[in-house]
Biopython code that builds the backbone (N, CA, C, O; Angstrom):
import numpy as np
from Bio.PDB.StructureBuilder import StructureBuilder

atoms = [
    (1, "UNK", "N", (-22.171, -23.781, -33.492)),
    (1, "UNK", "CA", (-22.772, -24.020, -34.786)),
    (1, "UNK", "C", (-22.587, -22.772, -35.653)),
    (1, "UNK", "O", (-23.217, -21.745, -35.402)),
    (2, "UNK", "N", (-21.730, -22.856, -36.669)),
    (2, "UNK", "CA", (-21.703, -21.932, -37.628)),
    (2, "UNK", "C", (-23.360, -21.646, -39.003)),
    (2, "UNK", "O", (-23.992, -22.417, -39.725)),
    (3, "UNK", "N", (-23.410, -20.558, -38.802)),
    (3, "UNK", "CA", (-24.644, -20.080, -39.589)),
    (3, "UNK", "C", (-23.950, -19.889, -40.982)),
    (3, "UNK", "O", (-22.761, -19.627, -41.165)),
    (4, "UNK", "N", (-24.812, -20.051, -41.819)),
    (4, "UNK", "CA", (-24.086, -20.221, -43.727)),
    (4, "UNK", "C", (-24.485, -19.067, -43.861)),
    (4, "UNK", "O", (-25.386, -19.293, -44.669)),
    (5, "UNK", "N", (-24.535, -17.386, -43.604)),
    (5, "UNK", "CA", (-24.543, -16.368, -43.812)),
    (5, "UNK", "C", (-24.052, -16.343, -45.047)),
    (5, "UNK", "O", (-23.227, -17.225, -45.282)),
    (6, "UNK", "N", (-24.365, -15.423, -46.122)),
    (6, "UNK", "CA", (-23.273, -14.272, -46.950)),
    (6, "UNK", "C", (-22.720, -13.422, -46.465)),
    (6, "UNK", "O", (-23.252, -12.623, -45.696)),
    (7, "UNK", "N", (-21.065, -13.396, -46.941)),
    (7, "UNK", "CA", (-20.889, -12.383, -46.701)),
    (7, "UNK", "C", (-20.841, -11.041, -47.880)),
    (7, "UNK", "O", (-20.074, -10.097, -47.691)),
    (8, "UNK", "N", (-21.604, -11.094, -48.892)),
    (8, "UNK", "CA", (-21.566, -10.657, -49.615)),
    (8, "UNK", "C", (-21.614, -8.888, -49.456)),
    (8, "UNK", "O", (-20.808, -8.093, -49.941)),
    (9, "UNK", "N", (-22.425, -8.685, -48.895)),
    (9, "UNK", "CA", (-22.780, -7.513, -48.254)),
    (9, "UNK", "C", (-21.488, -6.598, -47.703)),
    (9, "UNK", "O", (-21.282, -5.502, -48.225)),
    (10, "UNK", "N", (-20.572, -7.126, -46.555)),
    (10, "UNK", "CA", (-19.899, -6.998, -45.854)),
    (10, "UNK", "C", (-18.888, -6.669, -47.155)),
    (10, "UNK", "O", (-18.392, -5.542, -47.130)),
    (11, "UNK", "N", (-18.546, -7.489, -48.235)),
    (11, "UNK", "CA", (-17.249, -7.817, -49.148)),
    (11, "UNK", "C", (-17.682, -6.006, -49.880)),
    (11, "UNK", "O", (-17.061, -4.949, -49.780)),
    (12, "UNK", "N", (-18.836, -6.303, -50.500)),
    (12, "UNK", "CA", (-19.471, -4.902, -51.512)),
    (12, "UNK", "C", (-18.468, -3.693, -50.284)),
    (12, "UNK", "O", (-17.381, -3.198, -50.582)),
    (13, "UNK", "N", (-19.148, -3.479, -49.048)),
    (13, "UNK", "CA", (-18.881, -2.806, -48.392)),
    (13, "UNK", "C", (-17.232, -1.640, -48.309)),
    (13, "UNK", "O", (-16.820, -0.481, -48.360)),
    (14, "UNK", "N", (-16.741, -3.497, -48.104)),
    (14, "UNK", "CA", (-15.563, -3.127, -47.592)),
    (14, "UNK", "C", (-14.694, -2.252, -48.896)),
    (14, "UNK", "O", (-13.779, -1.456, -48.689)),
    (15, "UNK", "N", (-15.485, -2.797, -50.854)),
    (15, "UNK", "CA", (-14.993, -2.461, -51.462)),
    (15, "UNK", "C", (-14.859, -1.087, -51.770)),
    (15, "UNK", "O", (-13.901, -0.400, -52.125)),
    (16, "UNK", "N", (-16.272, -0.813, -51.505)),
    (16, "UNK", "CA", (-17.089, 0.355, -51.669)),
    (16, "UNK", "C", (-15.716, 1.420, -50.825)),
    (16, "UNK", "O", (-14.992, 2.243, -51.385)),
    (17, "UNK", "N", (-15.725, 1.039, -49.395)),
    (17, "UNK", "CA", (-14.958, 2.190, -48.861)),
    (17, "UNK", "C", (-13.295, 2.108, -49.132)),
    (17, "UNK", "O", (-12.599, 2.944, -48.556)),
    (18, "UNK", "N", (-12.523, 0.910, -50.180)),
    (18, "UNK", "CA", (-11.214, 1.311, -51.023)),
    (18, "UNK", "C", (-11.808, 1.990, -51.972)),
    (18, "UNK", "O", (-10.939, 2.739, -52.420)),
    (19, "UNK", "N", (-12.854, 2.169, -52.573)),
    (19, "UNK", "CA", (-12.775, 2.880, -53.597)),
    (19, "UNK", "C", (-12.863, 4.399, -53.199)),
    (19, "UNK", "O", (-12.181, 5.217, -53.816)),
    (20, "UNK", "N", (-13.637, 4.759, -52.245)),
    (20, "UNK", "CA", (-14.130, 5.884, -51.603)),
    (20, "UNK", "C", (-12.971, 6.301, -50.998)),
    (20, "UNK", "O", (-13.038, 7.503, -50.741)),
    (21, "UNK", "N", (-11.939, 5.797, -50.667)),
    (21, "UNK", "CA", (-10.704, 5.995, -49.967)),
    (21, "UNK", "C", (-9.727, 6.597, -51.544)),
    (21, "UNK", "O", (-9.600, 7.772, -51.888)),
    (22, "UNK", "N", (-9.454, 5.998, -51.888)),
    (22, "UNK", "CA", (-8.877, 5.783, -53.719)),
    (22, "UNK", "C", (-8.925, 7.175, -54.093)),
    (22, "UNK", "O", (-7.939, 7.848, -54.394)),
    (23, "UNK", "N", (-10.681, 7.759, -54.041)),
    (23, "UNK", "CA", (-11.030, 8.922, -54.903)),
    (23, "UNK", "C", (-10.401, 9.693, -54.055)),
    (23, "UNK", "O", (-9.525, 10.411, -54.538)),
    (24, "UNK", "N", (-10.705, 9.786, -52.291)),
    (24, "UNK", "CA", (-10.499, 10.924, -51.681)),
    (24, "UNK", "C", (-8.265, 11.300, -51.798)),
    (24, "UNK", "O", (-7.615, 12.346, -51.787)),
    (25, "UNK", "N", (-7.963, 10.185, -51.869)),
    (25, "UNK", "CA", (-6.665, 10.910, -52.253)),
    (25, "UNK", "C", (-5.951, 11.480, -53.285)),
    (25, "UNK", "O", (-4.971, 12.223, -53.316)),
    (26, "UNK", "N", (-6.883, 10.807, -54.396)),
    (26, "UNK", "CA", (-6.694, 11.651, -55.598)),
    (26, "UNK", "C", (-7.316, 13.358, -56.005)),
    (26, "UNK", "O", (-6.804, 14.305, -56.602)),
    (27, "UNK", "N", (-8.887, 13.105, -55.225)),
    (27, "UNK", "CA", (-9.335, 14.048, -55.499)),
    (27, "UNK", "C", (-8.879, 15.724, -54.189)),
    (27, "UNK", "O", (-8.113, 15.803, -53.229)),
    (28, "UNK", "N", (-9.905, 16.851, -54.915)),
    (28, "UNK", "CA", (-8.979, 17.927, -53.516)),
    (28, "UNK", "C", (-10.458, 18.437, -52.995)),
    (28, "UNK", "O", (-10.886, 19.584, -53.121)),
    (29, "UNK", "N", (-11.277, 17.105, -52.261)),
    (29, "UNK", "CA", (-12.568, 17.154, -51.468)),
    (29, "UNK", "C", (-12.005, 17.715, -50.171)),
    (29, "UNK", "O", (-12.775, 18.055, -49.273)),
    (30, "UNK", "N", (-10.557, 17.832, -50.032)),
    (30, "UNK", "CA", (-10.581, 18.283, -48.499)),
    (30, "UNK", "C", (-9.168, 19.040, -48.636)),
    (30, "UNK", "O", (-8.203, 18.286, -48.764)),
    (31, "UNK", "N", (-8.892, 20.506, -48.628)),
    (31, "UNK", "CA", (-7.630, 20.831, -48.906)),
    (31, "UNK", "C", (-6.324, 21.186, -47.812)),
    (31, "UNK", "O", (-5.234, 21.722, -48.010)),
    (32, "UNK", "N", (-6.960, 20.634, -46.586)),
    (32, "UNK", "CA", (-5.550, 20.538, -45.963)),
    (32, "UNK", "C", (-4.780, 18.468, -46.374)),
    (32, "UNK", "O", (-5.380, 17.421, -46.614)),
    (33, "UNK", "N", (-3.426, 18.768, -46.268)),
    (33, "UNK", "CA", (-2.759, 17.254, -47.058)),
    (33, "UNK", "C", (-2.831, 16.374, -45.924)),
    (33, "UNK", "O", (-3.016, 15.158, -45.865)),
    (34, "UNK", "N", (-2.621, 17.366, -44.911)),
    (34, "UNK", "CA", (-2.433, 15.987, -43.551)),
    (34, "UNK", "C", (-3.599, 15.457, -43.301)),
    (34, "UNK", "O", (-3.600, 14.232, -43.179)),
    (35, "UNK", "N", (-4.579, 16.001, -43.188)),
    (35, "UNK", "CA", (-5.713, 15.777, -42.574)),
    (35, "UNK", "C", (-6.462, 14.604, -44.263)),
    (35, "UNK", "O", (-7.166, 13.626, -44.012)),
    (36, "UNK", "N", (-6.136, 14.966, -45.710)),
    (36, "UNK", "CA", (-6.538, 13.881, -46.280)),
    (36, "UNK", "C", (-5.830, 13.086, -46.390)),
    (36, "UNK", "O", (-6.319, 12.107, -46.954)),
    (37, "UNK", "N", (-4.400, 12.946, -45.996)),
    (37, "UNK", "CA", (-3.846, 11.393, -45.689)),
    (37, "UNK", "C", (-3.983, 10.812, -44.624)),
    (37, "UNK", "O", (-3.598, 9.645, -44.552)),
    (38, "UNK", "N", (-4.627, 11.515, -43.379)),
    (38, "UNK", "CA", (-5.258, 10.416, -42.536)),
    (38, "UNK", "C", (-6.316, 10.170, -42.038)),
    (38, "UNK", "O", (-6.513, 9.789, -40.884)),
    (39, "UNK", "N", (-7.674, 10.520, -43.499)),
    (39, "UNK", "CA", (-8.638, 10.317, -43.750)),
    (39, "UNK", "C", (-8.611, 8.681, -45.060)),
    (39, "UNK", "O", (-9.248, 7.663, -45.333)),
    (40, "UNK", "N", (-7.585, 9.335, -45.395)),
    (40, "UNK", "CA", (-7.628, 8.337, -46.754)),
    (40, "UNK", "C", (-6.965, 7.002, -45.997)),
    (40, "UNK", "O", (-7.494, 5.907, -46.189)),
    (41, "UNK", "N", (-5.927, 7.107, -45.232)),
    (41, "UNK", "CA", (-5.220, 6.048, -44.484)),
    (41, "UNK", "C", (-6.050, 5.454, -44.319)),
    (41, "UNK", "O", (-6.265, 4.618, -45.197)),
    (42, "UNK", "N", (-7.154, 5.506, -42.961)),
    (42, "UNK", "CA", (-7.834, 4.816, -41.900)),
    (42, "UNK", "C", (-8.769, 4.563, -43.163)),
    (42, "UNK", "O", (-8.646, 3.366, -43.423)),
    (43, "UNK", "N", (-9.606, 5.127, -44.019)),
    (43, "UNK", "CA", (-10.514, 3.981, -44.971)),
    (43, "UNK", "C", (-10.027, 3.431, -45.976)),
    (43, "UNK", "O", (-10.849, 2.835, -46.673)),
    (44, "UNK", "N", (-8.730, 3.410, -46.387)),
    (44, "UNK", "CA", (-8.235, 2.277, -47.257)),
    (44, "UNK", "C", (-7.750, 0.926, -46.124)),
    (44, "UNK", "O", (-7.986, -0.215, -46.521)),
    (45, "UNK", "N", (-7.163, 1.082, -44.909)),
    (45, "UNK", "CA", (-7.132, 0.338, -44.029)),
    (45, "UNK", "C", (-8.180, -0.611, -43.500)),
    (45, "UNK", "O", (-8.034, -1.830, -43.401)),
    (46, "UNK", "N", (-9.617, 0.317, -43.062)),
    (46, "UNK", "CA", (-10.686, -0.241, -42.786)),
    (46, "UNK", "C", (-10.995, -1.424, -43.597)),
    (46, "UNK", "O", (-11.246, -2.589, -43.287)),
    (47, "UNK", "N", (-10.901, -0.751, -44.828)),
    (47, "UNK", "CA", (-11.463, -1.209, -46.515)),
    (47, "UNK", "C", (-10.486, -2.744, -46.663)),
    (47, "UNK", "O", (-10.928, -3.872, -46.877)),
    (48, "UNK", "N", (-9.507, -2.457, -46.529)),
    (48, "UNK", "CA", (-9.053, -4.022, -46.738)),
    (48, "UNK", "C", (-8.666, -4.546, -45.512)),
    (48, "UNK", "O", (-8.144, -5.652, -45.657)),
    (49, "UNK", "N", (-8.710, -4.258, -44.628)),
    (49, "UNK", "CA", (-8.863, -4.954, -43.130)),
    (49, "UNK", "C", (-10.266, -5.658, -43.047)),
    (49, "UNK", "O", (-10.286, -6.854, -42.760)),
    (50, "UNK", "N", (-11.568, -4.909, -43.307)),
    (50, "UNK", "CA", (-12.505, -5.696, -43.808)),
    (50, "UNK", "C", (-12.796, -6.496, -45.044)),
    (50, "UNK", "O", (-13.651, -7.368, -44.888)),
    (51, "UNK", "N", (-12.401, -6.414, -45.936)),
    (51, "UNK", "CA", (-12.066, -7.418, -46.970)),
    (51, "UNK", "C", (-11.508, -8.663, -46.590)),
    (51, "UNK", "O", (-12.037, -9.731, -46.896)),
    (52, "UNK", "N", (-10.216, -8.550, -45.782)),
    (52, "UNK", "CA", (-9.433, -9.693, -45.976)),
    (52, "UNK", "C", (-10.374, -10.972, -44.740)),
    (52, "UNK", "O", (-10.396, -12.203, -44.722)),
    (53, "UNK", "N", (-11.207, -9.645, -43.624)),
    (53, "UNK", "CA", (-12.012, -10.451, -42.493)),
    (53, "UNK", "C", (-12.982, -11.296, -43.040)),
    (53, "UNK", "O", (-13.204, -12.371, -42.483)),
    (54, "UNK", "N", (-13.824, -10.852, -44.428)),
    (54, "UNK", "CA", (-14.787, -11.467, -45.001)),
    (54, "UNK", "C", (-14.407, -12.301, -45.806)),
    (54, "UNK", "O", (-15.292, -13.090, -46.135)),
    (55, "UNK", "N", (-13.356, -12.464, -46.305)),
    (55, "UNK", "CA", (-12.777, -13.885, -46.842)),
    (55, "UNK", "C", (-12.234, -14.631, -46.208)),
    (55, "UNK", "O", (-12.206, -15.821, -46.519)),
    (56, "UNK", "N", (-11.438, -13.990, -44.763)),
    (56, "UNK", "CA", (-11.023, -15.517, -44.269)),
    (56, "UNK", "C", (-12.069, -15.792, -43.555)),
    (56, "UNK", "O", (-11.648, -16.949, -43.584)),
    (57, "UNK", "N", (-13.380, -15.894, -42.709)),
    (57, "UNK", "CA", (-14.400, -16.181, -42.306)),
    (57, "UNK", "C", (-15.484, -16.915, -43.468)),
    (57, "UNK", "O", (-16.588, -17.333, -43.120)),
    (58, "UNK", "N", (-14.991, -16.998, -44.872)),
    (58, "UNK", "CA", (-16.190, -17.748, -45.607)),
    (58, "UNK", "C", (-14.959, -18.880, -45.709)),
    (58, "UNK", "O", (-15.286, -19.623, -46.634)),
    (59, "UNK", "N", (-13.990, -19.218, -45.283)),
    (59, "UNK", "CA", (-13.211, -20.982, -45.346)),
    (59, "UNK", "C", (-13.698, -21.262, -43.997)),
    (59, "UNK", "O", (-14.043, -22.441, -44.061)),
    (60, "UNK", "N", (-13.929, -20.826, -42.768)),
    (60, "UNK", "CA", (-13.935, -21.242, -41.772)),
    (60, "UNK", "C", (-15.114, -22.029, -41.517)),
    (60, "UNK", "O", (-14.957, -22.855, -40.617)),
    (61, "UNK", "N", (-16.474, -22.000, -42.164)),
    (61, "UNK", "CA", (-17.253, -22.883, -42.071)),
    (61, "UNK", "C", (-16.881, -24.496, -42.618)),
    (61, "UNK", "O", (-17.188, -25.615, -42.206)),
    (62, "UNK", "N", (-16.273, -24.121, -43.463)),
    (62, "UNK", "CA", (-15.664, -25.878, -44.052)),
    (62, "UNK", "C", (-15.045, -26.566, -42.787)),
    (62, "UNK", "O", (-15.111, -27.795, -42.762)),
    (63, "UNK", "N", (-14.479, -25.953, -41.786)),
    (63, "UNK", "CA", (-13.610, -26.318, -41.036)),
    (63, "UNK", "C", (-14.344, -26.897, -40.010)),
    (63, "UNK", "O", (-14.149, -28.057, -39.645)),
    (64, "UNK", "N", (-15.284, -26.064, -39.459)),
    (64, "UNK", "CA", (-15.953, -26.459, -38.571)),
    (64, "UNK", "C", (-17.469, -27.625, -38.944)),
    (64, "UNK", "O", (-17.902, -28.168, -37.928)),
    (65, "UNK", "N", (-17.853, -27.810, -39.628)),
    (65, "UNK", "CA", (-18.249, -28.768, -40.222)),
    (65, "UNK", "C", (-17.737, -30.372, -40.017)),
    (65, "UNK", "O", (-18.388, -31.404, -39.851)),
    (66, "UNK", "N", (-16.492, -30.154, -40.091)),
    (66, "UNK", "CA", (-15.557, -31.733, -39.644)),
    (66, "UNK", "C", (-15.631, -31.924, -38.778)),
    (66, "UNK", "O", (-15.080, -32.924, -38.317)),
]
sb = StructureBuilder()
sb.init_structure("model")
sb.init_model(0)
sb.init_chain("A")
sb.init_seg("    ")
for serial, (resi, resn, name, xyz) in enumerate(atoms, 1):
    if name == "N":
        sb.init_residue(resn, " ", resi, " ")
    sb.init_atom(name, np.array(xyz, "f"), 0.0, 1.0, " ", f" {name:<3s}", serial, name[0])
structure = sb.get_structure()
């Protein structure tokens, strides 16, 4: 039985940390380069790896319903 949760929360989230990812490669919060491109990598990754999880999980209740 699927629960009708929001995922609203989860979506804010995931946006929250592309944006937080976004600033940190533009900005010079951390001044060695390697170490902020694979800070910035793994949370722009996270960031829309969780994005894309919270949208395909709000079609899947339609499905299971049938």
């Amino acid at each position: 039985m699927g629960s009708n949760k929001s995922k609203k929360p989860q979506m804010l989230l995931c946006i929250l940390l592309i944006i937080v990812g976004l600033v940190m490669a533009c900005g010079n919060f951390i001044p060695n380069d390697y170490i902020k491109f694979g800070v910035t990598l793994v949370s722009l990754c996270v960031g829309v790896f969780g994005a894309f999880n919270a949208l395909g999980q709000s079609g899947n209740t339609n499905e299971e319903t049938k």
